[in-house]
Structure formats: structure tokens, C-alpha cells
Residue frames relative to the residue before (quaternion, step in Angstrom):
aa qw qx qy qz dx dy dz
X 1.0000 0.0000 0.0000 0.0000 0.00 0.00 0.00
X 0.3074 -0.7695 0.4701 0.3039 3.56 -0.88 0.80
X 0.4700 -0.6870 0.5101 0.2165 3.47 -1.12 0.66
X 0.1340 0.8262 -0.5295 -0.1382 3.96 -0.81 -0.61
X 0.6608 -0.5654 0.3427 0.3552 3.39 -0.74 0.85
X 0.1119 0.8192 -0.5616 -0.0320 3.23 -1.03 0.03
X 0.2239 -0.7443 0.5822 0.2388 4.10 -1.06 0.22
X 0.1128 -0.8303 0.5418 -0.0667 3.30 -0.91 1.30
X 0.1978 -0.7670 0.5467 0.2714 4.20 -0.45 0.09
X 0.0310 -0.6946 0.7172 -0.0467 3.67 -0.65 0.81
X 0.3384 -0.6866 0.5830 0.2725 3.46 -0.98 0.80
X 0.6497 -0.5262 0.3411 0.4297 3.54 -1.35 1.97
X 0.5862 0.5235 -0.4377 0.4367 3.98 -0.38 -1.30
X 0.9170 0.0735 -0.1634 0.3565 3.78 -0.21 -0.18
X 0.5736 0.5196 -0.5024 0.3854 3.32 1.37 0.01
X 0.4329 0.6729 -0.4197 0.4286 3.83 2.03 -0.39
X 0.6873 0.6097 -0.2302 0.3208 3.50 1.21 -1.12
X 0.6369 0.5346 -0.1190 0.5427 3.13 1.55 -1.55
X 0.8115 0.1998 -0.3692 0.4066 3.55 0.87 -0.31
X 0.0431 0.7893 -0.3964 0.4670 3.29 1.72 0.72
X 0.8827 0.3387 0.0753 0.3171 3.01 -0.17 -1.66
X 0.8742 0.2829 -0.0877 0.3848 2.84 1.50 -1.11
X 0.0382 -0.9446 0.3259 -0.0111 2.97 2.14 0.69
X 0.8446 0.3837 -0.2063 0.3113 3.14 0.65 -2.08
X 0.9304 -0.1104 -0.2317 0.2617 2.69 0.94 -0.71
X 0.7749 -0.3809 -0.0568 0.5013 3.07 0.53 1.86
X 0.5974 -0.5317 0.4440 0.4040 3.82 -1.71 0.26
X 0.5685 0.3834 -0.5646 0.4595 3.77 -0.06 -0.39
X 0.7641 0.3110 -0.4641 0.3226 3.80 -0.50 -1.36
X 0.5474 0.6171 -0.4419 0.3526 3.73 0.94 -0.76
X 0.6798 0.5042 -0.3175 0.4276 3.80 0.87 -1.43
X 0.6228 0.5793 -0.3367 0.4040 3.27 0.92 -1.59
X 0.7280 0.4783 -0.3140 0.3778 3.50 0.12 -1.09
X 0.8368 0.2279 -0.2689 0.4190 3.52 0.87 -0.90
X 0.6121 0.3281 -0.5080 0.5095 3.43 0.94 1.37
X 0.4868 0.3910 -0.6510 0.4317 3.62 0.63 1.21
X 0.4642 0.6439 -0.3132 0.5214 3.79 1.35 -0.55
X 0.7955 0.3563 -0.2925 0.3933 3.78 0.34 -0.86
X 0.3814 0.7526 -0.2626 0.4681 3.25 2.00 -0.87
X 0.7612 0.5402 -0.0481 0.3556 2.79 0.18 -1.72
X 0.5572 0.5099 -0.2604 0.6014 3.61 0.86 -1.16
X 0.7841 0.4322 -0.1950 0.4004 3.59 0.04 -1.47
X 0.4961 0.5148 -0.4917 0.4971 3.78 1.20 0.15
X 0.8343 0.4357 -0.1384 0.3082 2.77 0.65 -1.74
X 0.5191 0.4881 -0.3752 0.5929 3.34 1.62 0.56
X 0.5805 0.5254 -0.3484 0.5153 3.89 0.90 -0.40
X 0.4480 0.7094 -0.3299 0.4327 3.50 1.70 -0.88
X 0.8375 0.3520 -0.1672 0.3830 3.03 0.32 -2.26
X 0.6837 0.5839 -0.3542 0.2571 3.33 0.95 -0.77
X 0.4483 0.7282 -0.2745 0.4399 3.36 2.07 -0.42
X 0.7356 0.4121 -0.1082 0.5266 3.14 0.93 -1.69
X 0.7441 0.3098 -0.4470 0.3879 3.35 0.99 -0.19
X 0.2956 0.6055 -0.6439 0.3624 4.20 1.37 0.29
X 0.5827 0.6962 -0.3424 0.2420 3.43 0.65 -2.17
X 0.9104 0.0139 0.1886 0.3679 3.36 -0.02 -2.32
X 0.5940 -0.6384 0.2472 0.4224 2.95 1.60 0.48
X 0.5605 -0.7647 0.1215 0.2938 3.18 -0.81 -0.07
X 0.6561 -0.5128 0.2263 0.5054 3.54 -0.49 0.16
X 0.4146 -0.6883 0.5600 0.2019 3.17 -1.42 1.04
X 0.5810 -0.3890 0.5459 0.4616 3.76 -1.55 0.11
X 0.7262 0.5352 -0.3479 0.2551 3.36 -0.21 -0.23
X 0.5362 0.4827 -0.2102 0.6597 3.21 1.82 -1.44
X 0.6579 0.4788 -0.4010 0.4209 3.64 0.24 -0.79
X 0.4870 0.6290 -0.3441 0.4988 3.57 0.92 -0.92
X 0.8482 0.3909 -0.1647 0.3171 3.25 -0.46 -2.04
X 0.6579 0.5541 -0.2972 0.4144 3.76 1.61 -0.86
X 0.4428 0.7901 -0.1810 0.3834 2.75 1.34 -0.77
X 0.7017 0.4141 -0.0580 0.5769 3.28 0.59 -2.12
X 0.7793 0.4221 -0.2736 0.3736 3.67 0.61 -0.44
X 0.4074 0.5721 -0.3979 0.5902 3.32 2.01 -0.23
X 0.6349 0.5650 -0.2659 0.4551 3.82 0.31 -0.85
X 0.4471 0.5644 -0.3337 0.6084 3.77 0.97 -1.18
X 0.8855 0.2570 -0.2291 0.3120 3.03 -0.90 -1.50
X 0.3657 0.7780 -0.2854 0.4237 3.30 1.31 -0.87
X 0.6582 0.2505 -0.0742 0.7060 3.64 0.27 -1.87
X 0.7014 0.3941 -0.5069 0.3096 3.70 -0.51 -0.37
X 0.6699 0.4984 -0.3082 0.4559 3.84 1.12 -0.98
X 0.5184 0.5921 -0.3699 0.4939 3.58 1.25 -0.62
X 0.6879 0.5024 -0.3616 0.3791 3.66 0.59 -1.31
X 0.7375 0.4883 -0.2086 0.4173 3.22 0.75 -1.61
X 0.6080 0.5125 -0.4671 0.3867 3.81 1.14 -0.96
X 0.4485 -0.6657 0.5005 0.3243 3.73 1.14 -1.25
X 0.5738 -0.5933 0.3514 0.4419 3.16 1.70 0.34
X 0.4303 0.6655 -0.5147 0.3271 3.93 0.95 0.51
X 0.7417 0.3325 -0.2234 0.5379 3.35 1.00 -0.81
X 0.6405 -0.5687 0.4284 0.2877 3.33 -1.85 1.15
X 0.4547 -0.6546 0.5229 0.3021 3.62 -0.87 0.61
X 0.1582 -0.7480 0.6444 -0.0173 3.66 -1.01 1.16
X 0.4695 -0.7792 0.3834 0.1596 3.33 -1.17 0.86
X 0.0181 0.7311 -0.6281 -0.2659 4.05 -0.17 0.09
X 0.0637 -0.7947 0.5930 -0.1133 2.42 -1.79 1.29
């Protein structure tokens, strides 16, 4: 994939953080990743709002029940990872 430069302003206090963090392996893949991630999110919110013109909207309950099944999988991916991987919340 081709890449291309760009200039961007990130206030200092987190770009110190981001490159903190992103030592190994480096600030572009670190930036890149969280704007194919933020992308991404924002489909999948353009998604819900579709589905929710479509079928209306989600009830407390469904939110509930999706929830509880994000968890499941959650513990089930923990079980199977063996505890290598950090433990992430659904919310």
C-alpha cells in the first residue's frame, strides 16, 4: 500500500504519550492504525444508525443481552488465549 506524507497538530501531552507507546514500532504505524480503527468504528456506527432508520431502535434489553454475549466471548477468548491477552471490557 502506498503511504504519503502528511502534516498534522496533535497537542504535545499526547503526541509524548503516543510516541511513548509507540516506540517499537514507530509513530506513523501507531497513527495509521488508530485512523483505520477510528474509520472503522464510524462505519460501524453509520451501520447502526441505518439499521436503526430500518428497525428501529434498540431496546434496553437487546443492549443488555449484546452486551452479556460480548462478555461470553470475552471469557471464552480469555479461556482459549490462556490468559496472554489483556482483558478488555464490553460495553
Amino acid at each position: 500500500m502506498a503511504s504519503k506524507k502528511v502534516t498534522v497538530t496533535i497537542p504535545e501531552e499526547l503526541l509524548e504519550e503516543i510516541r511513548a507507546e509507540s516506540a517499537e514500532r514507530g509513530l506513523s504505524a501507531y497513527v495509521a492504525e488508530a485512523l483505520r480503527f477510528k474509520r472503522d468504528r464510524d462505519r460501524l456506527l453509520e451501520l447502526v444508525d441505518w439499521l436503526g432508520e430500518e428497525y428501529g431502535p434498540v431496546t434496553d434489553d437487546e443492549r443488555a443481552a449484546a452486551i452479556e454475549d460480548l462478555k461470553e466471548l470475552d471469557a471464552e477468548h480469555e479461556r482459549r488465549a490462556g490468559g496472554r491477552h489483556g482483558k478488555g471490557a464490553a460495553a
